[in-house]
C-alpha positions as CSV (number, residue, x, y, z in Angstrom):
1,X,-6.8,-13.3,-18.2
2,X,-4.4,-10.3,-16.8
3,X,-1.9,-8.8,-18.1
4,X,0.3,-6.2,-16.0
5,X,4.0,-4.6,-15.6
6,X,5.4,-2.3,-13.4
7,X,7.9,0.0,-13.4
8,X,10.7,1.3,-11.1
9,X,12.0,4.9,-10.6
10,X,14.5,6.6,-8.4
11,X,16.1,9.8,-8.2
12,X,19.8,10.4,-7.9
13,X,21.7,13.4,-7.8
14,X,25.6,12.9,-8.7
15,X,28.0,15.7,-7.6
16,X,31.6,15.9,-9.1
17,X,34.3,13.2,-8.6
18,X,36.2,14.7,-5.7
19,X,32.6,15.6,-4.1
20,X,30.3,13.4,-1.8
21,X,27.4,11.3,-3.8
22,X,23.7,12.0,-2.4
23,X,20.6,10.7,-3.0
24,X,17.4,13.1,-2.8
25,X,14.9,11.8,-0.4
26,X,12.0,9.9,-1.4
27,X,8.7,11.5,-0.7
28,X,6.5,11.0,2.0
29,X,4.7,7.5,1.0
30,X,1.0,7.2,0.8
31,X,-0.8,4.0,3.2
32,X,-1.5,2.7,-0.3
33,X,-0.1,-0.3,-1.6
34,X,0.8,-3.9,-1.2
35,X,3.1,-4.3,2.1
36,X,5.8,-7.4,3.2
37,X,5.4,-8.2,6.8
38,X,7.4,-10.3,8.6
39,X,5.4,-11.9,12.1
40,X,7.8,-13.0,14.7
41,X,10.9,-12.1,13.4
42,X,9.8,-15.0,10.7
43,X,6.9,-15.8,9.2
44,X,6.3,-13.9,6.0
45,X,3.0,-12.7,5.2
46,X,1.5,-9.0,3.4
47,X,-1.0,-6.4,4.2
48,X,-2.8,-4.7,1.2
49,X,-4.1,-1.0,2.0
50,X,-6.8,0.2,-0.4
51,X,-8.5,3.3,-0.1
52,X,-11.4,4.5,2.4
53,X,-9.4,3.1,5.0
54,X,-9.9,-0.6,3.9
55,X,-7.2,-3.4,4.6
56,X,-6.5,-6.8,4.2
57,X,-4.5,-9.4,5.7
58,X,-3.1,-12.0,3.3
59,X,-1.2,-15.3,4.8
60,X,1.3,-15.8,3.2
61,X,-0.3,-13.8,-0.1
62,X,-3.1,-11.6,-0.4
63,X,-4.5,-14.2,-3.0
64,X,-4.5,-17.1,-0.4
65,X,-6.7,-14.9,1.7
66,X,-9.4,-13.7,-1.2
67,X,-12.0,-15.9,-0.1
68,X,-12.3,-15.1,3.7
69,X,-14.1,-12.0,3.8
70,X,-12.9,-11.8,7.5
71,X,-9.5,-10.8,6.3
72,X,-10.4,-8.1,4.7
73,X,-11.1,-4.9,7.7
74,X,-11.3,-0.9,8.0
75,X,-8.5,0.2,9.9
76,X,-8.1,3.2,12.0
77,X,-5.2,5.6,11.5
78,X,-4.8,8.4,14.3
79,X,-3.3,11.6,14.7
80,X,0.5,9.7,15.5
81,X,0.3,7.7,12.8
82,X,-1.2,4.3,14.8
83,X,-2.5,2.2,12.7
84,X,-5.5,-0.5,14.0
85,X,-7.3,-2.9,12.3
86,X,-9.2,-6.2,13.5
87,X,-9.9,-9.4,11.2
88,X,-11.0,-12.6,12.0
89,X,-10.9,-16.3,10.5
90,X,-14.5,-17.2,11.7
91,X,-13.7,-18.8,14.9
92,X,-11.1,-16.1,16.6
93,X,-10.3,-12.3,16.0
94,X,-7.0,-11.1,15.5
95,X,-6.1,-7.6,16.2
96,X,-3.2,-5.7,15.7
97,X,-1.4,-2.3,15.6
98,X,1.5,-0.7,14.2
99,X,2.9,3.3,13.6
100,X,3.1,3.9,10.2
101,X,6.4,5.7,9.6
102,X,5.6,8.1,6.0
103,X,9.2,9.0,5.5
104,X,10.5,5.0,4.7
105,X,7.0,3.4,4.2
106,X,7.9,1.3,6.9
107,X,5.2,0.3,9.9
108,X,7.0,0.2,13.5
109,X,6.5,-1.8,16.5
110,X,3.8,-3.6,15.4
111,X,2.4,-6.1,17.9
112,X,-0.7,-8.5,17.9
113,X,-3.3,-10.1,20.2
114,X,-6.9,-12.5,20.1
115,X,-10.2,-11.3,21.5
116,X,-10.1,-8.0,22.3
117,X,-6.3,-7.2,22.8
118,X,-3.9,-6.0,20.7
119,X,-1.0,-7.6,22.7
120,X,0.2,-10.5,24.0
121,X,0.5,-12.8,20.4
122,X,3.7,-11.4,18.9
123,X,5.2,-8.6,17.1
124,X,5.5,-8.0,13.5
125,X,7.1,-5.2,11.1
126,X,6.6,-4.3,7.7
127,X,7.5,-2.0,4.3
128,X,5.8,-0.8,1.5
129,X,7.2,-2.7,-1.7
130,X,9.1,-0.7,-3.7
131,X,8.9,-2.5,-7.3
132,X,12.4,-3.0,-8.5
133,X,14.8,-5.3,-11.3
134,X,12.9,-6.7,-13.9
135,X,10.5,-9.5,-14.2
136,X,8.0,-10.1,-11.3
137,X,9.9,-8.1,-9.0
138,X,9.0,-4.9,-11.2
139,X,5.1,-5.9,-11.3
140,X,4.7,-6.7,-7.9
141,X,2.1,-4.6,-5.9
142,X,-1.1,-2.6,-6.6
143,X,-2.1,-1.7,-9.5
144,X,-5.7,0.7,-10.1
145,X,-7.4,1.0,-12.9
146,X,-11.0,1.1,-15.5
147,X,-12.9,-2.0,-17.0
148,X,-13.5,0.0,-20.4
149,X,-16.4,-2.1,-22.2
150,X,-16.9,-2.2,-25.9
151,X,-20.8,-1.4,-24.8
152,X,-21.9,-0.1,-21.2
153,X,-20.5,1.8,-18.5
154,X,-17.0,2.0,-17.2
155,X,-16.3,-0.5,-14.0
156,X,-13.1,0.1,-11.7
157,X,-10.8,-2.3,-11.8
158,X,-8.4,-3.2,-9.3
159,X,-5.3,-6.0,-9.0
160,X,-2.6,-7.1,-6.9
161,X,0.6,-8.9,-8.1
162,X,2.4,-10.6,-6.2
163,X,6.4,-12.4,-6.2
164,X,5.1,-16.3,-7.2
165,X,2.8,-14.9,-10.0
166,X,-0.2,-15.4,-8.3
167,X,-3.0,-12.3,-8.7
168,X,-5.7,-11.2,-6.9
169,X,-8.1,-9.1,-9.0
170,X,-11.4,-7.0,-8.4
171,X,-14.0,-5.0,-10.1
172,X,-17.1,-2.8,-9.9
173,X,-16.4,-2.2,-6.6
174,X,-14.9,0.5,-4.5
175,X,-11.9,-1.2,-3.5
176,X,-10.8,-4.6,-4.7
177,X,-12.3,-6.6,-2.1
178,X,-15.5,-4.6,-2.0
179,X,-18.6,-6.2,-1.1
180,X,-20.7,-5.2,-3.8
181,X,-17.7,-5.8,-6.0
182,X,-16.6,-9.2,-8.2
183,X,-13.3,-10.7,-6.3
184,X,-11.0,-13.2,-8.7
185,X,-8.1,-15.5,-8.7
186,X,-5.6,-16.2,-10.9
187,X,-2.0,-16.4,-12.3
188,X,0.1,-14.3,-14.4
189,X,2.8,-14.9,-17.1
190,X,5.3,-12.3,-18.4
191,X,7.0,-11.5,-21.7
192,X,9.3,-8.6,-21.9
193,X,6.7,-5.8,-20.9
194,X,3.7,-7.7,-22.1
195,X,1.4,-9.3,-19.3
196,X,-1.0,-11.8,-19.6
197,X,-3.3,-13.5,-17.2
198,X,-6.4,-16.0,-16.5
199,X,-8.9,-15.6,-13.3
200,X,-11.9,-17.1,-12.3
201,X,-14.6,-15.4,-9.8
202,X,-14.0,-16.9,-6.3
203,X,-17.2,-18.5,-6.7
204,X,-16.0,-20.1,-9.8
205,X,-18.9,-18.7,-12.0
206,X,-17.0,-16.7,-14.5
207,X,-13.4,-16.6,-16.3
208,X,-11.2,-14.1,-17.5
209,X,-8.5,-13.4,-20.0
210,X,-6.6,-10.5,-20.1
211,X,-3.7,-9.5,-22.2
212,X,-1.5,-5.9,-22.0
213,X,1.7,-3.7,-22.1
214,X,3.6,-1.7,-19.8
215,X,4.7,1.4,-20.8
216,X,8.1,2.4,-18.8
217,X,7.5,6.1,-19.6
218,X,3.6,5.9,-18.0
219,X,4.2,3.2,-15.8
220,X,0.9,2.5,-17.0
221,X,-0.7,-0.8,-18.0
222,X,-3.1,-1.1,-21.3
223,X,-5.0,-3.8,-22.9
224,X,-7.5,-5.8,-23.8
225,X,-10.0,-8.3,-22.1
226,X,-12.5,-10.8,-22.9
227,X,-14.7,-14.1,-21.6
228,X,-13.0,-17.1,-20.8
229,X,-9.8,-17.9,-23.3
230,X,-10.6,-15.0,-25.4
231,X,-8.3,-11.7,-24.2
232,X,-10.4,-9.1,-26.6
233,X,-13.8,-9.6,-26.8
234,X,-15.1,-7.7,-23.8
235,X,-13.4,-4.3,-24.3
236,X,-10.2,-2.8,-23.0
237,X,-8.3,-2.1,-19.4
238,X,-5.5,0.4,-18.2
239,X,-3.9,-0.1,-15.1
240,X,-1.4,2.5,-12.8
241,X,0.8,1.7,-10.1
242,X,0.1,2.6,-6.5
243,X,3.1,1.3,-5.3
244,X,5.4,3.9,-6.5
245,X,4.6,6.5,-3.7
């Protein structure tokens, strides 16, 4: 069971009444995070970046796509900012290609093809979700973290969150959908800034419970995990946003 929250922070700079209002610029924003894309002006859908250039397609969530390896690809990123990645859902390969704009998050005349074309199918766009409100809106997106064990070595743990409280979560692997790694399903439920959750392994073999707390001054999650409908008896868990830049 899983337990996240997710916190929301902007900068504003006020001036005096009879003086214009401005807002600092956010920073550049890493190619890290859970993204909203919208295929043909729309069809909803979201892209999940991880680190060592890993990516996967989710239709229309990341957690509808956890059990198809072949939406989960390495992408190429070149000096202007193109971004390329292939995937495939066992019978056709889809390939697609957008500029990734670091200044808004946002990725820029994307288009899409089959075979070996990145044309040709039809054109999407996209943003890195900024968490914002309260409630799911404020845990949606990528969270990082450590499997902390009451005995034995620390595992990485990795989950995404997304808007109709369904989760996909990882661990022991590099990224979340790692090969070598453990992949999970699940829901969440949320309780003023406490989090908890249920998954099961893709492959249906083991289940989870996990309960924490958000700390709005961290943004960090913390808690406790166990076996099946027990949230404690396996150790504890933290969790960061990577959503937030």
């Amino acid at each position: 069971m899983l337990t996240v929250l997710c916190g929301l922070f902007l900068l504003i700079s006020c001036s005096k009444d009879d003086e214009p209002q401005t807002t600092e610029p956010d920073p550049n924003k890493a190619l890290i995070g859970l993204f909203d894309i919208t295929l043909n002006g729309n069809i909803e859908a979201n892209l999940l970046f991880e680190a060592n250039n890993k990516v996967t397609y989710g239709f229309a969530t990341i957690y509808d796509m956890a059990a198809q390896p072949g939406r989960r690809a390495t992408y190429t990123i070149d000096a202007n900012n193109l971004v390329k990645f292939s995937t495939t859902d066992g019978a056709t390969t889809f390939n697609y290609k957008a500029t990734y704009e670091p200044s808004t998050g946002k990725l820029l005349n994307g288009t899409y093809g089959v075979g070996t074309s990145f044309d040709g199918s039809g054109s999407f766009t996209g943003k890195k979700y900024t968490p914002e409100g309260t409630g799911f809106p404020l845990l949606k997106g990528y969270w990082v973290g450590k499997w902390i064990p009451t005995t034995g070595s620390q595992k990485n743990f990795f989950v995404t969150l997304e808007e109709n409280n369904s989760l996909a979560a990882g661990y022991d692997g590099a990224t979340l959908f790692a090969i070598n790694g453990n992949v999970c399903r699940g829901s969440y439920t949320l309780t003023g800034n406490t989090i908890a959750s249920s998954f099961n392994d893709i492959n249906a073999v083991f289940s989870y419970s996990i309960t924490g707390t958000y700390d709005p001054t961290t943004k960090k999650i913390t808690g406790t995990y166990g076996w099946g409908t027990n949230n404690s008896d396996l150790g504890t868990f933290y969790l960061e946003p990577k959503n937030y830049n």
